[in-house]
C-alpha positions as CSV (number, residue, x, y, z in Angstrom):
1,X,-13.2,14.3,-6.5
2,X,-12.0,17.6,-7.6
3,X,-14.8,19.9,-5.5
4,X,-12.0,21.9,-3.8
5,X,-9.6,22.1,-6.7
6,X,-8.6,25.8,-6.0
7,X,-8.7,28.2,-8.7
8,X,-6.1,29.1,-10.9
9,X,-5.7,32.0,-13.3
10,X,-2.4,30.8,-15.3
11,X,-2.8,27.9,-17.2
12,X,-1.5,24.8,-15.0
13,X,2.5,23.8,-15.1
14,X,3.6,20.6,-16.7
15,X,6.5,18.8,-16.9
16,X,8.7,17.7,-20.0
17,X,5.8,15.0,-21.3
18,X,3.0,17.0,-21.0
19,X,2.0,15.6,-17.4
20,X,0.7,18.2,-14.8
21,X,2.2,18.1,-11.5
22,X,1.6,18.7,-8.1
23,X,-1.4,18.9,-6.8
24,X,-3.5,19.6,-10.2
25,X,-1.8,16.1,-11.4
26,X,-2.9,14.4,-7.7
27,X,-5.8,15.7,-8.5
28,X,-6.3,14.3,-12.0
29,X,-5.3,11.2,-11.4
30,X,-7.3,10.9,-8.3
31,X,-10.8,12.2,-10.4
32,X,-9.9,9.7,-13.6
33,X,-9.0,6.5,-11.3
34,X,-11.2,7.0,-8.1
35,X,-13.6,4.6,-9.7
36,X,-10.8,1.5,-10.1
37,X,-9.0,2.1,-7.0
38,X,-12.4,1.8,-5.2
39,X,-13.2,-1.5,-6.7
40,X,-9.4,-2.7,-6.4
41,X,-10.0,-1.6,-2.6
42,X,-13.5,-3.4,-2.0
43,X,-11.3,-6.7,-3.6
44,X,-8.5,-6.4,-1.6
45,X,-10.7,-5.9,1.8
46,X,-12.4,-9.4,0.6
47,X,-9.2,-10.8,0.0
48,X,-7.9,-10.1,3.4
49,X,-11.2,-11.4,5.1
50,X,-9.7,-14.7,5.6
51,X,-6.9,-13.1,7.6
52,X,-8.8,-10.5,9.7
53,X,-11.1,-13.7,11.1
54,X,-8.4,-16.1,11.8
55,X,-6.9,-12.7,13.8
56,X,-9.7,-12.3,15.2
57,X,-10.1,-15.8,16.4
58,X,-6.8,-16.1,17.7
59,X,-7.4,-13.3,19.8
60,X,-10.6,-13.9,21.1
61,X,-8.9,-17.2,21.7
62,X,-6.0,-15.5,23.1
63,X,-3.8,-18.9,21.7
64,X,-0.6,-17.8,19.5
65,X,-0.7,-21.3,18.3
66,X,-4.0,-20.2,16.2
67,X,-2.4,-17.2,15.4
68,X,0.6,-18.5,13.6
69,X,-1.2,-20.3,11.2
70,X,-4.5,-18.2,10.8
71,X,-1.7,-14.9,9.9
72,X,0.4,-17.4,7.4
73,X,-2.5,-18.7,5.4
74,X,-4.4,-15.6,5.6
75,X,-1.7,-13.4,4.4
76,X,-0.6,-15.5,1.6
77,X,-4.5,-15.5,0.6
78,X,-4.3,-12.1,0.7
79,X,-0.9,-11.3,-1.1
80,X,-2.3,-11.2,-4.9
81,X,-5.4,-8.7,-3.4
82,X,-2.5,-6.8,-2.3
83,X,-0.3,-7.1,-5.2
84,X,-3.3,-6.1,-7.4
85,X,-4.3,-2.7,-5.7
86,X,-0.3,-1.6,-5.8
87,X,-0.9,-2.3,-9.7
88,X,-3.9,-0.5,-10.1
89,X,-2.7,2.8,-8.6
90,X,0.9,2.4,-10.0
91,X,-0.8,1.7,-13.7
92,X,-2.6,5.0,-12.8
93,X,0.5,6.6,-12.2
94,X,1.7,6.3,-14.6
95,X,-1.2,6.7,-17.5
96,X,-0.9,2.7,-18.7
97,X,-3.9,2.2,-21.0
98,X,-6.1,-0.4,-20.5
99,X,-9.6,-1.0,-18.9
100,X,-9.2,-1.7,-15.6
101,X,-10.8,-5.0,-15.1
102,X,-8.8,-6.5,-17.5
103,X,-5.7,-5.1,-15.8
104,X,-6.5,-6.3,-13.0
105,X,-6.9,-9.8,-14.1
106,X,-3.6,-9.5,-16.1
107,X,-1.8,-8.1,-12.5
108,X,-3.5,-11.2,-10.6
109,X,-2.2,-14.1,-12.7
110,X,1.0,-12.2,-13.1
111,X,1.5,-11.8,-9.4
112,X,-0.5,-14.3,-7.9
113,X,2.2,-16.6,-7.0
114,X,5.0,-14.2,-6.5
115,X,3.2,-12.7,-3.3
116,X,1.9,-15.5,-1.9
117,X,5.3,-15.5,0.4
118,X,5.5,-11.9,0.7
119,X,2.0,-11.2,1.6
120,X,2.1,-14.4,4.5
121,X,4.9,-12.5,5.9
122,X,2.7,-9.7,6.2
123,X,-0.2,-11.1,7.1
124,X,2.4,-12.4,9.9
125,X,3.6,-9.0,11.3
126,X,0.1,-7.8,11.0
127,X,-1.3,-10.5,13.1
128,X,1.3,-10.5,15.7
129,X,1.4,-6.6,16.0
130,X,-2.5,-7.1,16.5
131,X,-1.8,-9.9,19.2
132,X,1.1,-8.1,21.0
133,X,-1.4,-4.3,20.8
134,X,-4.4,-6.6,22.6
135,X,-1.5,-7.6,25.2
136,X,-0.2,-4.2,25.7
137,X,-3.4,-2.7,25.7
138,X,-6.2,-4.5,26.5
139,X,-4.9,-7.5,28.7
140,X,-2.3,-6.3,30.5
141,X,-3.3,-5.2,34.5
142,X,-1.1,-2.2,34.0
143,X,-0.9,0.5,31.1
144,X,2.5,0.0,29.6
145,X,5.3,2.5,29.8
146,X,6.5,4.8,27.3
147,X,9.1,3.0,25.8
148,X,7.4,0.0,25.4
149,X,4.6,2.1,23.4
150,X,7.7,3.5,21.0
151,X,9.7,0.4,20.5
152,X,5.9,-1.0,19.1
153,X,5.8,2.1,16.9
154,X,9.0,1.9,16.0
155,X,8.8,-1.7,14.3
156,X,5.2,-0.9,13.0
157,X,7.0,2.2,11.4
158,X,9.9,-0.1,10.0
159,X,7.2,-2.9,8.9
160,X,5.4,0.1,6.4
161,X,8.6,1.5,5.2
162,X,9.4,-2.0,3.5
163,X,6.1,-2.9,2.8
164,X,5.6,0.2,0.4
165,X,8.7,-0.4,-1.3
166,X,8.8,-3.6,-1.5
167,X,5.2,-4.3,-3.2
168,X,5.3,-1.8,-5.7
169,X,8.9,-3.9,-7.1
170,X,6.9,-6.7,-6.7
171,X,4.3,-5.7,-9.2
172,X,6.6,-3.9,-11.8
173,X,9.8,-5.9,-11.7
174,X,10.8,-9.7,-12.0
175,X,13.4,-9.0,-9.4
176,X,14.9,-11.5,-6.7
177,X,13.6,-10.9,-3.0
178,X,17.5,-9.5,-2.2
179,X,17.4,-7.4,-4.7
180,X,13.9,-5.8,-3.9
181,X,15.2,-5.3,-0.7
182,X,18.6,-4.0,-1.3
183,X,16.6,-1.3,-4.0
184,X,14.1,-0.6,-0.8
185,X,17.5,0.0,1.7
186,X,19.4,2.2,-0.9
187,X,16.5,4.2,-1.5
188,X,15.5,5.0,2.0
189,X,18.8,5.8,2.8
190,X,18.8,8.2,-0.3
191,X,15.3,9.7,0.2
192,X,15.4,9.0,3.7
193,X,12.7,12.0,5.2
194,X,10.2,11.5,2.6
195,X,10.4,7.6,2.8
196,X,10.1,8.1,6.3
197,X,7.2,10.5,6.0
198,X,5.0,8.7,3.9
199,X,5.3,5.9,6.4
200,X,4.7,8.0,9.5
201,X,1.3,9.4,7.5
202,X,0.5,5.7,6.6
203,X,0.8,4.6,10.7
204,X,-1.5,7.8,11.7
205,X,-3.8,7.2,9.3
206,X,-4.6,3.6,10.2
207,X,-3.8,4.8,14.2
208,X,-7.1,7.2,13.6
209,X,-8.6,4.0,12.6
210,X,-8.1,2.1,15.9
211,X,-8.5,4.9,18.0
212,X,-11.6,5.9,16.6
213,X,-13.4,2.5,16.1
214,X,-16.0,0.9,15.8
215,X,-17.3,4.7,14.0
216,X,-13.8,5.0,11.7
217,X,-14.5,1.6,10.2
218,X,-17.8,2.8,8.7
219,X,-14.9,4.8,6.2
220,X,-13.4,1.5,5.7
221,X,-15.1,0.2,2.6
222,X,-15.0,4.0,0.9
223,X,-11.5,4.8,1.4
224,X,-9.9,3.0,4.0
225,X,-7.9,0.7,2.1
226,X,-6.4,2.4,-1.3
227,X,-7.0,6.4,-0.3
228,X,-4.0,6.6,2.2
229,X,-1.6,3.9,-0.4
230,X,-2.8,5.9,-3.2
231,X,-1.4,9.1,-1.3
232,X,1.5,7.2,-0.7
233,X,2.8,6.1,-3.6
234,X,1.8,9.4,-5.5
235,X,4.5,11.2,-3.1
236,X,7.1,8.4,-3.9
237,X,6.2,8.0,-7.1
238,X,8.5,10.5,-9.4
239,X,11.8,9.3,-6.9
240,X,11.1,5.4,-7.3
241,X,10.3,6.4,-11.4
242,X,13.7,8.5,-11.3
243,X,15.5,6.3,-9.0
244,X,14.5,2.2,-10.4
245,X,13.9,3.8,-14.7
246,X,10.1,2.8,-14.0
247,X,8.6,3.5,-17.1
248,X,11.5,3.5,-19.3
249,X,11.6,-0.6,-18.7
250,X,8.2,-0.9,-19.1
251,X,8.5,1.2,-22.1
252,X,11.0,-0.9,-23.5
253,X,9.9,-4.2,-22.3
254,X,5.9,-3.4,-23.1
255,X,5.0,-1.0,-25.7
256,X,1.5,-1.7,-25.7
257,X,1.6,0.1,-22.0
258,X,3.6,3.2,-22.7
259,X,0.9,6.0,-22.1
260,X,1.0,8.9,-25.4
261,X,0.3,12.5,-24.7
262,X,-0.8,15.2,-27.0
C-alpha cells in the first residue's frame, strides 16, 4: 500500500501527539488497516446481498410494490454491515487498540439494533434511486433532459452528505436521531466545501462504477466498498474529531481504547 510513497529527505511532520499527518499519516493508516477494512468490506458486500437481489428483482419485475419491501428489509439487514465498516475505519483513525475481529464483533452487538432503522432508510433511497435511474435511463422512450439528470444528482448528492455524517455518530455516540442530524446540519453548514467535496468524490466514484460496468465491478470485492469511505472519512476526520470532541469522550468514557504514542 505504500509503493508510491514519495520520497522525503526531512524527517516527516507530526502533530502535537506524535501522529503524522497528511499524506504520510493517510498513508500509514491505509498500509497498517488495509488488511481489516478489506475484510470489513467483503462483510458488508454479504450483508447488503439481501438488498441488491430484492433490487434487482423489483426491477427486473419493474413492480414498486416489490421494491418497497425488498429496499426496507434489505437495508435494515444491511444496517449493522454498514455500521461495522464505519467502525473499523473510524477505530483506525483514530489508533483504538484491539484486534480487529474482536472489534468488530464488539461494533456489531453494539450497533446492531441502532441501525436497523437507519440502514432500511437507506437501503430505501438506494433502491428507489436504482428504480427511478432504470426509468430515466433505461425504460424511458426518450433520453431525459438536463434538469431532470441534475435534480437526480442533486438528491443522490444530498442522500451521501447525510449518510457520511450521520453513520459515523451512529457508531461513536449514543445520541438521539435529532440530534445526529442537527450535529450533521451544523457541521455542513460550518465545513460546508469540504463536506460537500467528499460527497461529490463519493457520487463519482460509484458513477465510474455504473458507467463502466459490468468491467468496474470486477474492483468491487477489492476496493469498491471501504476504499472511497475510508478516503472519506480520513478527509473529515480531524473537523468531526475537532468539531463533536471524538476522542476526548471516548477517552474519558473508555480508557481501555485511548491509543498511547511514544
Amino acid at each position: 500500500m505504500n509503493l508510491f510513497r514519495p520520497y522525503r529527505a526531512a524527517e516527516p511532520e507530526r502533530d502535537e501527539t506524535g501522529r503524522l499527518v497528511g499524506i504520510d499519516r493517510y498513508q500509514e493508516v491505509l498500509g497498517l488497516g488495509w488488511k481489516r477494512f478489506f475484510l470489513s468490506g467483503l462483510l458488508t458486500m454479504a450483508g447488503c446481498l439481501p438488498l441488491t437481489l430484492g433490487v434487482g428483482y423489483a426491477v427486473l419485475s419493474k413492480s414498486a410494490l416489490v421494491l418497497l419491501p425488498a429496499s426496507l428489509l434489505g437495508g435494515a439487514a444491511a444496517g449493522p454491515f454498514i455500521a461495522c465498516l464505519y467502525d473499523t475505519i473510524l477505530r483506525a483513525l483514530r489508533d483504538a487498540p484491539g484486534r480487529w475481529w474482536a472489534n468488530y464483533q464488539k461494533a456489531f452487538a453494539q450497533n446492531w439494533r441502532g441501525s436497523l432503522v437507519p440502514g432500511a432508510l437507506t437501503g430505501l433511497f438506494l433502491g428507489c434511486a436504482v428504480f427511478a435511474a432504470m426509468l430515466l435511463f433505461a425504460w424511458a422512450t426518450a433520453f431525459p433532459g438536463a434538469g431532470t439528470i441534475a435534480v437526480f444528482l442533486f438528491s443522490c448528492l444530498l442522500f451521501l452528505i447525510l449518510t457520511t455524517l450521520y453513520w459515523p455518530q451512529l457508531v461513536l455516540f449514543e445520541q438521539s436521531a435529532a440530534l445526529r442530524l442537527r450535529n450533521a446540519l451544523l457541521f455542513t453548514v460550518k465545513y460546508f466545501w469540504r463536506v460537500l467535496g467528499v460527497a461529490a468524490l463519493q457520487l463519482v466514484w460509484w458513477l465510474c462504477f455504473v458507467l463502466f460496468a459490468p468491467l468496474s465491478l470486477l474492483l468491487l470485492p477489492l476496493a469498491g466498498v471501504w476504499f472511497i469511505l475510508y478516503a472519506t472519512l480520513f478527509i473529515l476526520y480531524d473537523p468531526l474529531n475537532k468539531a463533536l470532541g471524538i476522542e476526548e469522550q471516548i477517552a474519558r468514557r473508555y480508557p481501555d481504547q485511548t491509543p498511547r504514542y511514544d
